[in-house]
C-alpha positions in Angstrom: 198.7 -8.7 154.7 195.8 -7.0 153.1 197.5 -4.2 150.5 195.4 -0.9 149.5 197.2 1.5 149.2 200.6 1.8 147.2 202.9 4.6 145.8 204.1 3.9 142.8 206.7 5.9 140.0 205.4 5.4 136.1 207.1 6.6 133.3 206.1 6.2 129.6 208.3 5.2 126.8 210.4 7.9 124.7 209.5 8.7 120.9 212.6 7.0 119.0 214.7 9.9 117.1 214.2 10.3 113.2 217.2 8.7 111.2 219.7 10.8 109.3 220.8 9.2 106.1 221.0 9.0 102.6 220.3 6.8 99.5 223.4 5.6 99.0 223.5 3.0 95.4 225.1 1.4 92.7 224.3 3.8 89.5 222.3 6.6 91.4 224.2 9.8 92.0 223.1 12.0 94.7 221.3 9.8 96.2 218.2 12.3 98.3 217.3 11.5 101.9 216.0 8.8 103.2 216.2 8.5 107.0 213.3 7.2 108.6 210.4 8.1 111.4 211.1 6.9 115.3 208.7 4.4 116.7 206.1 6.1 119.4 207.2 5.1 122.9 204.5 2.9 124.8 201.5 4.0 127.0 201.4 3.5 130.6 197.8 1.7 131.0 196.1 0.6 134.0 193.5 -1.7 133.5 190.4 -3.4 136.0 191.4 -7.1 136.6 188.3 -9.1 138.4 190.3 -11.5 139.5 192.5 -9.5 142.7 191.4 -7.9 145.5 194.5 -6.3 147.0 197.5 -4.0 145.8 199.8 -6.4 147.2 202.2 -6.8 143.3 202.6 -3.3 144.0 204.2 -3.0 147.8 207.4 -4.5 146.7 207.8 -3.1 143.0 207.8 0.5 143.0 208.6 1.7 139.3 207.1 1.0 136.4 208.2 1.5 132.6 207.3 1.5 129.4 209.2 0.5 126.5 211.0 3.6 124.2 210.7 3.5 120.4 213.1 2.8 118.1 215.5 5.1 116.0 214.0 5.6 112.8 216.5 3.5 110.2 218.2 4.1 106.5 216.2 3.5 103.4 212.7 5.0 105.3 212.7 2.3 108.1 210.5 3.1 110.6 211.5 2.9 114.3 209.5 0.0 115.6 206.9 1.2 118.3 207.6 0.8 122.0 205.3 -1.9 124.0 203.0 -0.7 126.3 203.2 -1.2 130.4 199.5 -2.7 131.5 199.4 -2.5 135.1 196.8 -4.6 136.6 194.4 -3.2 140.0 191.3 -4.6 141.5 188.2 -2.5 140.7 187.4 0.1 143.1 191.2 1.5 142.6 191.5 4.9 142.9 194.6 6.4 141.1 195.4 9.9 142.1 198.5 12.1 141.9 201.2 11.7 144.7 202.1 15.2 145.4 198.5 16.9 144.9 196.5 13.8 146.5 193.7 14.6 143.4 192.0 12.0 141.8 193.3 11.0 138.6 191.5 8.3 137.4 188.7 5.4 139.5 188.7 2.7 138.2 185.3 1.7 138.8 182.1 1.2 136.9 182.5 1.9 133.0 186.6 2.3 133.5 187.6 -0.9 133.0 190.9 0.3 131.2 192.8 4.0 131.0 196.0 5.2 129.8 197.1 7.6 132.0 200.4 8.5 130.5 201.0 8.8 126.6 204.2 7.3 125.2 206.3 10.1 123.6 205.7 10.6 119.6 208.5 9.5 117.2 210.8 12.1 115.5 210.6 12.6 111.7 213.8 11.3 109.7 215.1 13.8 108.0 213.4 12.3 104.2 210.5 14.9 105.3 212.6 17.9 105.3 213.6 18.2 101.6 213.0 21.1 100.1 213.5 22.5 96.5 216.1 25.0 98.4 217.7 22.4 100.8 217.8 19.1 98.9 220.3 17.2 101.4 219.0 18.0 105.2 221.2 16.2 107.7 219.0 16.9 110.4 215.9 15.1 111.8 213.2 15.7 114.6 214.6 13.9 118.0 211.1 12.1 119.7 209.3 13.6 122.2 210.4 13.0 126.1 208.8 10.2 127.4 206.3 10.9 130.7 207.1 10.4 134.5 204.8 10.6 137.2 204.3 9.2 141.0 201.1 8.3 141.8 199.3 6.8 144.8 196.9 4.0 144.5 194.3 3.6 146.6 191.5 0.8 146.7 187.9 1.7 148.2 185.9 -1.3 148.2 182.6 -1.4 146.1 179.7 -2.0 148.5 176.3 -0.3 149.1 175.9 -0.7 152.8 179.1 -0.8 155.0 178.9 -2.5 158.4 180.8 -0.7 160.9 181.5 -0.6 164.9 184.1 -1.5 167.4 186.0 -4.4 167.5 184.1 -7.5 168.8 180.3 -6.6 168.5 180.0 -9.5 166.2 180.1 -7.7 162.2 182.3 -10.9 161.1 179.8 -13.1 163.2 176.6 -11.3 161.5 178.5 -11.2 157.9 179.0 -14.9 157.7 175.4 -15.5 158.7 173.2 -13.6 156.1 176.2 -13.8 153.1 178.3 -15.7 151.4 181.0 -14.4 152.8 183.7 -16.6 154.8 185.7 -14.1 157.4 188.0 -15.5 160.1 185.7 -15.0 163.7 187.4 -14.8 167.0 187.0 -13.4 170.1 189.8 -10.4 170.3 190.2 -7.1 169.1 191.1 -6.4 165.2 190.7 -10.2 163.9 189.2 -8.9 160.8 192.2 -7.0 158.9 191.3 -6.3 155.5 187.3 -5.4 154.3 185.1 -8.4 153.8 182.3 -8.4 151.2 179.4 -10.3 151.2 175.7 -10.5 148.9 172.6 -10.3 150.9 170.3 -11.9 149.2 166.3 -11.7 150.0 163.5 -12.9 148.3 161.6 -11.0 146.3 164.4 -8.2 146.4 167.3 -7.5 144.0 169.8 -7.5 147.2 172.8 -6.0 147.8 176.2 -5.9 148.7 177.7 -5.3 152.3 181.2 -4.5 153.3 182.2 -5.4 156.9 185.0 -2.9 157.8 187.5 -3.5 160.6 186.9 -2.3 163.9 187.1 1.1 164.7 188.6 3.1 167.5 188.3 6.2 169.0 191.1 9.0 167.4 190.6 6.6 164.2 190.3 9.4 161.5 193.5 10.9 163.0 195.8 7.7 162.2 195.1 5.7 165.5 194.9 2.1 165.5 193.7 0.1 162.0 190.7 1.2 161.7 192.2 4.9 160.3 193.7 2.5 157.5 189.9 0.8 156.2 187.7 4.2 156.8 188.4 4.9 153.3 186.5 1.9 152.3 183.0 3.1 153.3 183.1 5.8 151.4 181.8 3.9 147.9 178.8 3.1 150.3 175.1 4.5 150.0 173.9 3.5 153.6 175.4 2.1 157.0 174.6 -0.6 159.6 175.8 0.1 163.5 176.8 -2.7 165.0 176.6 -2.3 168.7 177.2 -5.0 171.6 173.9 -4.2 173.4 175.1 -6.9 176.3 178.2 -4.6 176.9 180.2 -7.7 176.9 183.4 -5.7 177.0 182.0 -2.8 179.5 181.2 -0.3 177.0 177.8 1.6 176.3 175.8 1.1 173.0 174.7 4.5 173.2 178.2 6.1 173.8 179.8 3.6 171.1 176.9 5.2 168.4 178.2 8.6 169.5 181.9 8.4 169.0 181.5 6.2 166.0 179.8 8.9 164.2 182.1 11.4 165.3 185.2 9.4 164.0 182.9 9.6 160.5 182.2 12.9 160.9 185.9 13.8 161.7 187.1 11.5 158.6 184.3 12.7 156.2 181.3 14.5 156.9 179.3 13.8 154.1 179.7 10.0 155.1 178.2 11.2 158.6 175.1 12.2 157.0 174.2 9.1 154.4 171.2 7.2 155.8 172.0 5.0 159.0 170.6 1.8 160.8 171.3 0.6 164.4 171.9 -3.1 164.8 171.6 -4.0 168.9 173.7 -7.4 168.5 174.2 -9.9 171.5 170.8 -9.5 172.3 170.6 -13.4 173.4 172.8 -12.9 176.0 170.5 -10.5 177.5 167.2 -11.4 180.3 163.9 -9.4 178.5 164.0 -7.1 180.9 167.5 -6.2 180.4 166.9 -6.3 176.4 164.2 -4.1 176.5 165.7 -1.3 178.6 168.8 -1.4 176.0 166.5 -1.2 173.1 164.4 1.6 175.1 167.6 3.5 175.4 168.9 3.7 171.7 165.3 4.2 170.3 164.7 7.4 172.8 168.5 8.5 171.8 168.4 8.0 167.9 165.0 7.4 167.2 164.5 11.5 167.1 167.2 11.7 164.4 165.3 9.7 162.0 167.9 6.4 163.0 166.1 3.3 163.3 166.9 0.7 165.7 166.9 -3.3 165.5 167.7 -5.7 168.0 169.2 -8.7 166.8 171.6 -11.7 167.7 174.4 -12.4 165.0 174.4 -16.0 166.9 171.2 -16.9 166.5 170.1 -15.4 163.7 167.0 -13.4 165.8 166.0 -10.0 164.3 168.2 -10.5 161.1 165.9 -10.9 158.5 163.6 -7.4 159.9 166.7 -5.6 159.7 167.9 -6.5 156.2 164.3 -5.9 154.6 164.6 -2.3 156.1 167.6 -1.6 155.0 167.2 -2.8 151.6 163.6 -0.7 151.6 166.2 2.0 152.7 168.8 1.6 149.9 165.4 1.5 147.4 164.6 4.9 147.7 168.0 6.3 147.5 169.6 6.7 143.6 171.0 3.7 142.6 174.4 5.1 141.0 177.6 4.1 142.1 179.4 6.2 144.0 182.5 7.2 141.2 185.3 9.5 142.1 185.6 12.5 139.4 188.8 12.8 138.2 190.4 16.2 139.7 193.7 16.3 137.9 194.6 16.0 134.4 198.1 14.9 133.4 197.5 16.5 130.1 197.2 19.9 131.5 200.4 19.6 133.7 202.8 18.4 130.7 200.9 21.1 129.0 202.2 23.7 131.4 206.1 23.1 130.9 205.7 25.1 127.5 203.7 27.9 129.4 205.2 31.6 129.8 206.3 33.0 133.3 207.9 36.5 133.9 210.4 37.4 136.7 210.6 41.1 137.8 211.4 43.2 141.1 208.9 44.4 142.9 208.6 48.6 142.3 207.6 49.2 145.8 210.5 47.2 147.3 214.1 46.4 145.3 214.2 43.2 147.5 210.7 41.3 146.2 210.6 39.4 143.2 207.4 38.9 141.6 206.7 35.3 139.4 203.8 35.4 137.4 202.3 33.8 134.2 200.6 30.9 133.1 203.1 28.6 134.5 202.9 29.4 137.9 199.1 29.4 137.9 198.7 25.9 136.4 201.6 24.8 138.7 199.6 25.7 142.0 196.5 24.6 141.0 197.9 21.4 141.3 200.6 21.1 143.7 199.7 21.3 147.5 202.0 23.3 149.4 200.6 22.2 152.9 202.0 18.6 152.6 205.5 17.7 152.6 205.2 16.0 149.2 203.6 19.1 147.5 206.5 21.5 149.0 209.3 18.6 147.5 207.9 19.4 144.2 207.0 23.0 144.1 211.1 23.2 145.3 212.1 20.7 142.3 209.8 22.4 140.4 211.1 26.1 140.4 214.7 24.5 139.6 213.7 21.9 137.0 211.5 25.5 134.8 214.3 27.5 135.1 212.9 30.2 137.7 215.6 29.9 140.1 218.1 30.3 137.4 216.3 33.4 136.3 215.6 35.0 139.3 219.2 34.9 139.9 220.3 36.0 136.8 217.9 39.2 137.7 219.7 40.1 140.9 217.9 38.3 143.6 220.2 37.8 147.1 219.6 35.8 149.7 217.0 37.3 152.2 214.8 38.5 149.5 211.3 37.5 148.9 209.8 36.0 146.0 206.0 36.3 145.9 203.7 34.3 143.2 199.8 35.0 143.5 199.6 35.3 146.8 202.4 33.4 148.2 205.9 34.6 149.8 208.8 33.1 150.8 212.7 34.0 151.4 215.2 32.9 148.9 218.0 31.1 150.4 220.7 29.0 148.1 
């Protein structure tokens, strides 16, 4: 089964603890200290491999660790370093924060590798903290924590047109004629199950890369059928080609399937809805001229008006194919030629940051029953925590226990039934 998407747990390695000990030797009295530095715990690094396509090595194996440093040893020994985890993804892999949904990292065009969570530094032994006042110290820094995070991966094909339309119209059909793609073609609904990319190449033009994307059906951007589960992949894409079945092989309207394809877009994404379009009019050689021109008639009269061109073509034959791919390719030509790259919307710097910022708990003086939580803590916590998805209300819960707010508004009176407010959001404290 094609795999892209996958929710996985990372976790970086621990700083090893500095040593405590002393020189201890034949004809040296009073030996000073000489406990050594931890090894730094390893980096959790993902990195672009060309070779896969899917996120199938992670649907099985959900956690992922790296190695913790070593205790620092006697005679200055330093702790050996921790090895780093290198997780493999295809390119295209979007790596974003489980609870929030924001973009971490893409791993697309220039990001080929990224560490996205730092291994915890090693503690100092305690040979660093002699002093002229405290010449045998028998303590030494412990390492810093290692890093845990969940994160959801998410692969959105690289393509700049993406072929879309309902199941059977022909997309694997016309695919496998202009590229040198090889999709499985049969006659019944959702035969294509994972995105198929292709190179159109034409001559005299630098060509380009097309994505046929699985069939689509209506209530798609609300989670029905497969197609809800591929939408995601046209969003890399700079331009689109409508497949319709002009012939209505299956009884349904070209003109109605343009409609409520582009309201499943424009329900999923509506800046997608608005990128530059193309209308393919497949099947066209099972159509008598008369026939074929009234279809073609119709969609030009429809979309024409809205600046959509229209092309009638047979996948089959082949008729039609070559017009419409020098259009779209004079299309794709006059838009910018950059990537489409996800900007990073969370930094895991920042959160791990936060645990060390300041919070203060008071009562309310209007009301002896609200408690008011405010600092620089709470802030950075909901600006990056989603309270609207199950998830992000999981961890704002864990989050208010693992800080040490619950314990604090307790320890200031609160009962259950009161409210707790923080910048603009209540709720009722129950134990």
């Amino acid at each position: 089964m094609f795999a892209d998407r996958a929710k996985i747990i990372i976790k970086s390695g621990k700083g090893g603890d500095g040593h405590v000990s002393f020189r201890r030797e034949k004809y040296v009295a009073a030996g000073g200290p000489d406990g050594g530095d931890g090894g730094c715990g390893g980096d959790v690094i993902f990195e672009v491999d060309p070779g896969m396509n899917t996120l199938g090595e992670y649907r099985h194996n959900r956690k992922y660790a790296a190695q913790n440093g070593e205790e620092g040893g006697k005679r200055r020994c330093h702790g050996k370093d921790g090895q780093d985890v290198v997780l493999k993804v295809p390119e295209g892999t979007v790596i974003k924060e489980a609870a929030s949904g924001k973009v971490i990292a893409d791993m697309s065009g220039d990001n080929r590798r990224r560490v996205i969570l730092k291994g915890g530094r090693g503690g100092k032994g305690n040979m660093h903290y002699a002093t002229a006042t405290m010449q045998v110290p028998k303590y030494a820094q412990p390492g810093q924590p290692a890093q845990e995070l969940e994160v959801q991966l998410e692969l959105k094909v690289i393509a700049d047109v993406g072929l879309v339309g309902f199941p059977n119209v022909g997309k694997s059909t016309l695919l496998s004629r202009v590229s040198n793609a090889d999709p499985k073609i049969a006659n019944y609904h959702f035969t294509t199950l994972s995105p198929n990319l292709g190179v159109v190449d034409l001559e005299g033009c630098s060509g380009f890369v097309i994505a046929d994307i699985p069939g689509l059906i209506e209530g798609a951007s609300e989670g029905a059928g497969l197609g809800f589960e591929f939408l995601r992949h046209i969003e890399r894409t700079r331009m689109l080609i409508h497949l319709v079945d002009a012939a209505s092989v299956e009884g349904r309207d070209p003109v109605e399937d343009v409609h409520k394809i582009n309201q499943e877009l424009q329900s999923y994404n509506a800046e997608i809805a608005e990128r530059p379009q193309v209308i393919a009019a497949n099947k066209m050689d099972a159509l008598s001229e008369e026939e074929a021109q009234s279809v073609i008639r119709r969609l030009k009269q429809e979309f024409e008006p809205q600046g959509i061109s229209v092309f009638p073509i047979s996948a089959v034959s082949g008729a039609g194919i070559r017009e419409l791919f020098y259009y779209v390719q004079q299309e794709l030509d006059k838009l910018p030629g950059d990537k489409i790259i996800f900007e990073p919307e969370f930094s895991v710097e920042d959160m791990l940051a936060g645990e060390n910022l300041p919070y203060t708990v008071s009562v309310s003086e209007e009301d002896p029953h609200t408690y008011i939580v405010e600092g620089p803590k709470i802030e950075k916590m909901l600006g990056y925590t989603n309270l609207d998805s199950e998830k992000g209300f999981a961890f704002f819960q864990k989050f208010l226990d693992t800080s040490g707010i619950l314990k604090d508004l307790e320890e200031a009176g609160i009962q259950e039934g009161d409210t707790v407010r923080m910048y603009g959001l209540a709720f009722d404290y129950y134990k």
